[in-house]
N, C-alpha and C positions, 0 to 999 in steps of 0.2 A: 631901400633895403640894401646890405652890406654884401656884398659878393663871396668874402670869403668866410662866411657863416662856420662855428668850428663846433662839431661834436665831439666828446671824447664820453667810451663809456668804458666803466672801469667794473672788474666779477671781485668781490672780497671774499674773502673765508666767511661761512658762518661760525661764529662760537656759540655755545650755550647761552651765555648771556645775552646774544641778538635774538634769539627762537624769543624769546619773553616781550619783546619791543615790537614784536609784529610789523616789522618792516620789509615792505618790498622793496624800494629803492630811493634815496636821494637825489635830489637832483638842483644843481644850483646853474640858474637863469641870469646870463651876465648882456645888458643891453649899453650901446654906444651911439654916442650924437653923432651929428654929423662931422665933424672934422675925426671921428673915431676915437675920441677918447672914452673913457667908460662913464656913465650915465648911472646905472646903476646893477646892483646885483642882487639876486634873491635867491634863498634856499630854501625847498618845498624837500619835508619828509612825506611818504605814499603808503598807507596803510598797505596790507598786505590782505587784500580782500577784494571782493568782484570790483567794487565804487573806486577804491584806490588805484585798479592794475587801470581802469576804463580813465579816469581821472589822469593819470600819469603818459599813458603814452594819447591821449588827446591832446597835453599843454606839452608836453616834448614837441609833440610835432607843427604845431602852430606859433608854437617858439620859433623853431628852425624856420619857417614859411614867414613868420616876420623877420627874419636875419638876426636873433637875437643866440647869442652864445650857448650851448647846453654841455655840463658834464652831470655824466650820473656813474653813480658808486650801486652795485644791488648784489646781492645773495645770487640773483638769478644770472645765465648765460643771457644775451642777448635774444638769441632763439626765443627765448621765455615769452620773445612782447614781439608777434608775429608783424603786427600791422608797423610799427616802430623799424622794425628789423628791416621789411621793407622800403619803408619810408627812407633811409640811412643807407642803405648798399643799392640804390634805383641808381 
């Protein structure tokens, strides 16, 4: 596992046009070999419903617990994903 594991999470505007797409938050998954080059990257959209919020901050946080990169973009404050929230400012 990578030591300096990096979260970044980012709040956007909602526009009208997002309300339609029922999104909670993006989130793109960047993992690296061993010499730290990057390996690969992945990007997960999270409905915006009980299965997606429960979904999203379980592979957030099991992400970061494999040392694997996470940024996420969401409508919501931080505060919004209580168990996440803590997992990230412990």
């Amino acid at each position: 596992m990578r030591d300096n594991v990096q979260f970044t999470y980012c709040k956007t505007l909602m526009t009208a046009d997002c309300i339609t797409y029922e999104r909670l938050a993006l989130a793109r998954y960047t993992s690296y070999d061993p010499e730290n080059r990057v390996l690969a990257v992945e990007q997960v959209t999270y409905r915006d419903d009980a299965d997606g919020h429960t979904e999203f901050q379980c592979q957030v946080t099991a992400a970061l617990n494999f040392g694997i990169d996470v940024a996420v973009m969401s409508f919501y404050d931080l505060d919004h994903f209580p168990f996440l929230e803590h997992i990230v400012t412990k």
